[in-house]
C-alpha positions in Angstrom: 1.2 86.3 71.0 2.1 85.6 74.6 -0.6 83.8 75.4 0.1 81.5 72.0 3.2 80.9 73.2 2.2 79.8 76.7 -0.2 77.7 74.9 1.5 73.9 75.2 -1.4 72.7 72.3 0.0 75.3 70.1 3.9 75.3 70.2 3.0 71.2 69.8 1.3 71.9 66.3 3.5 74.7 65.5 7.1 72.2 65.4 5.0 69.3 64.5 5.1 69.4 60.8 9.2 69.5 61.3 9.4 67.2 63.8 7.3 64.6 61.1 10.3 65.9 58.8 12.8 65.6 61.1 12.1 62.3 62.3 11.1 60.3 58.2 14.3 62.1 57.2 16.8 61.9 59.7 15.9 59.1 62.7 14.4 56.4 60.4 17.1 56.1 57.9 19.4 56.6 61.3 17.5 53.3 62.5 17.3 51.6 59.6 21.2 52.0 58.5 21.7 50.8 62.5 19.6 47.5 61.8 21.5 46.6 58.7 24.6 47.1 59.8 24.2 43.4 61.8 23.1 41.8 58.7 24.8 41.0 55.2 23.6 40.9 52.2 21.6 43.1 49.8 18.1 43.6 48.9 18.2 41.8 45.4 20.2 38.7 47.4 18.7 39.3 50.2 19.9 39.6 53.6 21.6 37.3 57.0 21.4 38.2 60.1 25.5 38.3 61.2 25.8 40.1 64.6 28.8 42.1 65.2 30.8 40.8 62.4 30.7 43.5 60.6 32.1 45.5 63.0 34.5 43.1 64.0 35.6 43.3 60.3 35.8 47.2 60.1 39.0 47.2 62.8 41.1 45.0 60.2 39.8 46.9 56.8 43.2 48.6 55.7 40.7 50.8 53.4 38.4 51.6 56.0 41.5 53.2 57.9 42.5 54.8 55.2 39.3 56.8 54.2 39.1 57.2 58.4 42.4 59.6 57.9 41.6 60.7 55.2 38.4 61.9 56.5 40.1 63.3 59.8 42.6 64.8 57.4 40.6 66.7 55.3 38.1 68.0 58.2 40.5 69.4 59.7 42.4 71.4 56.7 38.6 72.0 55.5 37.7 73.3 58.8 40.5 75.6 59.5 40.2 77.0 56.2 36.7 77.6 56.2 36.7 79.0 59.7 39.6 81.4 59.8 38.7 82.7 56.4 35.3 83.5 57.3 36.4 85.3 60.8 38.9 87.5 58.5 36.5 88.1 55.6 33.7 88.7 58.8 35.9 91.1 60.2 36.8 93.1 57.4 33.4 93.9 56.4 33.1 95.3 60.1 35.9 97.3 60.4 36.7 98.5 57.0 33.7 98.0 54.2 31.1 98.5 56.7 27.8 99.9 55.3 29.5 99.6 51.8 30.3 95.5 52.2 27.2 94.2 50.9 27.6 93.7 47.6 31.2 92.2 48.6 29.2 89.6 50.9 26.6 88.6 47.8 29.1 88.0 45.5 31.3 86.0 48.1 28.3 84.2 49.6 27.2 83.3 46.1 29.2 79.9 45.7 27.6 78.2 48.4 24.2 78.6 46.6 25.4 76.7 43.2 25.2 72.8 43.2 28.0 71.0 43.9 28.5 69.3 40.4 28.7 73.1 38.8 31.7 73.7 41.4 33.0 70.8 40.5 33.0 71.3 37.0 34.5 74.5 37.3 37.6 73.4 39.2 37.8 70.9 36.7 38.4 72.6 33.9 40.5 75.1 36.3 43.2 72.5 37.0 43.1 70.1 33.4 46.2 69.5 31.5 44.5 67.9 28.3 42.7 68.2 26.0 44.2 71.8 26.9 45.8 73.7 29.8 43.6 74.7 32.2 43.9 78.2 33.5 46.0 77.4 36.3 48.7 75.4 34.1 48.1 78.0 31.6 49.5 80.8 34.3 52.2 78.1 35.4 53.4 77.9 31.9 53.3 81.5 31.0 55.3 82.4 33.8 58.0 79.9 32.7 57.1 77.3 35.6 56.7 74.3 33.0 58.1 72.1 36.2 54.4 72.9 38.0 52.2 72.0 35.2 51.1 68.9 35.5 47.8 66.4 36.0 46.4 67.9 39.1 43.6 65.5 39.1 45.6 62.7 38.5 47.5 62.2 41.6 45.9 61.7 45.1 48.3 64.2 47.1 47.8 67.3 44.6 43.5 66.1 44.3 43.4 66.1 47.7 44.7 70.0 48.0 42.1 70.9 44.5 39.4 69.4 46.7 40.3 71.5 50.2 40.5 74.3 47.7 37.2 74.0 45.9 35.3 73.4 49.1 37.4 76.6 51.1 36.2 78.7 48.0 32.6 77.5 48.2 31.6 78.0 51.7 34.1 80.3 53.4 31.7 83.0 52.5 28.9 81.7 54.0 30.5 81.4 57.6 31.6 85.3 56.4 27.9 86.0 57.1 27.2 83.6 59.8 29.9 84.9 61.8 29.5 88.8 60.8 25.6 88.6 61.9 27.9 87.9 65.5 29.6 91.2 64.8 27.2 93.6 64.0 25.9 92.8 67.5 29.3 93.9 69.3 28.2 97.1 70.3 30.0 100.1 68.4 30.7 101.8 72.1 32.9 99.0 73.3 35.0 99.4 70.3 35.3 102.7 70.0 36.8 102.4 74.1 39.0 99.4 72.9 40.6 101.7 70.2 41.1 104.8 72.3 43.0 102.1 74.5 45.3 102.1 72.3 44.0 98.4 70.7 43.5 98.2 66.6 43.8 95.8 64.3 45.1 92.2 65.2 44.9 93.1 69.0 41.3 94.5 68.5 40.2 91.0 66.8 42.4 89.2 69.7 41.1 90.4 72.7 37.6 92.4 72.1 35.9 91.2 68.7 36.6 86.9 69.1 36.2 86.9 72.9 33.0 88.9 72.1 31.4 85.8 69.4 33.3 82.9 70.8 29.5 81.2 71.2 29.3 82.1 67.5 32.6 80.9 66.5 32.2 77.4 68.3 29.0 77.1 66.8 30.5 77.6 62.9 33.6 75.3 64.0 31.3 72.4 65.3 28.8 73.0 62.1 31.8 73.0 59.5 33.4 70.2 61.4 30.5 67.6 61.0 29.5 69.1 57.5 33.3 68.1 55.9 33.4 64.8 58.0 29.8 64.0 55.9 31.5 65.5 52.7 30.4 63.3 49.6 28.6 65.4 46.9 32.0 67.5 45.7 34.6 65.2 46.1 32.6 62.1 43.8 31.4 65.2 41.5 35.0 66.1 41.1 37.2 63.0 41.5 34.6 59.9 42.2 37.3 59.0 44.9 40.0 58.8 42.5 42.4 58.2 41.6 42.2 54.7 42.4 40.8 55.0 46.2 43.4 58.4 47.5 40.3 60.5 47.5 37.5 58.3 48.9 36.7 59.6 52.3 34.4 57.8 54.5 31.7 58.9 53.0 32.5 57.7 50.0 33.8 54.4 50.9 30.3 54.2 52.6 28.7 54.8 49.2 30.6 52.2 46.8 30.5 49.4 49.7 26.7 49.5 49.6 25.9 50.2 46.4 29.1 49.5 43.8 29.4 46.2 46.0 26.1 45.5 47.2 27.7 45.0 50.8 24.2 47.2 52.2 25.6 45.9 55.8 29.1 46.8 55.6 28.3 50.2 54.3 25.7 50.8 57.0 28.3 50.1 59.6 30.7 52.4 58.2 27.8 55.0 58.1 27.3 53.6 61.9 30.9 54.4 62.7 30.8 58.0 60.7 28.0 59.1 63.0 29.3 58.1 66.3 32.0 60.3 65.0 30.2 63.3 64.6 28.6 62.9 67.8 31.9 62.7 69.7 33.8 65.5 68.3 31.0 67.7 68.6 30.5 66.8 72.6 34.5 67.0 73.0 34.5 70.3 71.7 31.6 71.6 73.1 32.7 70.3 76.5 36.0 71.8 75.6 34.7 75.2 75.0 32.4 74.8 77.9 35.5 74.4 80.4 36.7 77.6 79.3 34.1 79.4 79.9 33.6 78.4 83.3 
């Protein structure tokens, strides 16, 4: 095996078929969206070459700012909830379930492996108010809180919250596990010495178990971080951006400029701007968190 892996000839075949993935999946289209966004047009029209007028345009687009925060917006409420969930839920299959939290993790992992439009559908009927209550206006009304029911799909503020909550629910497990596969490799001795000095509970998790997975932890923040600032399947399987535009991240906005309005340049520009995006907060934060470390 060792002298496989010394092999230069070998490790190049062995990541070549990925790297042929990687690169007619991710780099071309990257390219490709990067050349049209100087050019207007469509493929059925055709396109004109343009030069930076598209992204002249995209600094006076009221819309385009408004998707912007909304993106930023819901990133970071996404983020946070996902995150912190999944460091609580990680921890308390450490420290209390232990060898008994597996069937705990399954059936809280098991959201993230359903497609998106399922979810979607789910939360839908969760939160409707006709052609019958939902089960959440159902509770509200039971419980004599008529004022609450209402349309929770129908108005951007209270869609917005259904969305964070829907994508919370779905993949909080999943950074459970990715963040618990950091605890199991604590070891049980430095623990045990943190307890019989007198630490437990939140002062445990302070100081000995999130010092001890901070790589892990930045890791899952910089992963969750890019994957809600690219969110598009749940949020046009559950609201289509609506209503009217308060749900239409940039993402989304990407999506209807280039193919509801056949604006293939304009969308690829915003698609431009979304990925310059994703590659600054990813180098702010892992310069950030490596500052602290040294």
């Amino acid at each position: 095996m060792q002298k496989v892996l010394r092999d230069k000839r070998a490790i190049f075949l062995f990541i070549l078929p990925s790297l042929l993935v990687y690169i007619a999946a991710v780099l071309v289209p990257t390219v490709w969206s990067i050349g049209y966004s100087f050019y207007e047009g469509s493929p059925i029209g055709g396109f004109e070459f343009i030069g930076l007028n598209n992204y002249i345009e995209i600094f006076s687009d009221r819309q385009f700012f408004s998707s912007f925060w909304l993106s930023i917006k819901y990133a970071l409420v996404v983020t946070t909830g996902q995150v912190f969930l999944g460091l609580i839920l990680a921890i308390f299959y450490v420290l209390v379930l232990k060898r008994f939290s597996v069937l705990i993790r399954t059936l809280i992992f098991f959201p993230i492996v359903l497609p998106a439009v399922a979810v979607a559908q789910l939360f839908s009927k969760l939160f409707e108010i006709t052609p019958q209550l939902g089960l959440v206006n159902s509770i509200l009304s039971a419980l004599n809180l008529e004022m609450w029911v209402q349309a929770w799909l129908g108005s951007g503020d209270t869609a917005f919250w259904v969305i964070v909550i829907m994508d919370v629910w779905r993949s909080m497990g999943f950074y459970a596990v990715l963040l618990y596969a950091g605890l199991i490799d604590i070891p049980e001795e430095l623990l045990e010495a943190a307890r019989l000095d007198g630490a437990s509970g939140i002062k445990l998790s302070r100081f000995v178990i999130i010092p001890m997975i901070r790589p892990i932890l930045i890791s899952a923040i910089i992963f969750s971080l890019n994957g809600t600032l690219k969110v598009f399947e749940s949020i046009v399987a559950l609201t289509n951006g609506g209503p009217g535009t308060s749900t239409s991240p940039l993402t989304v906005y990407m999506y209807h400029s280039a193919f509801s309005y056949n604006e293939y340049g304009y969308g690829s520009t915003v698609a431009v701007f979304l990925l310059v995006l994703c590659l600054i907060v990813t180098l702010l934060i892992y310069r950030f968190s490596r500052k602290d470390i040294d």
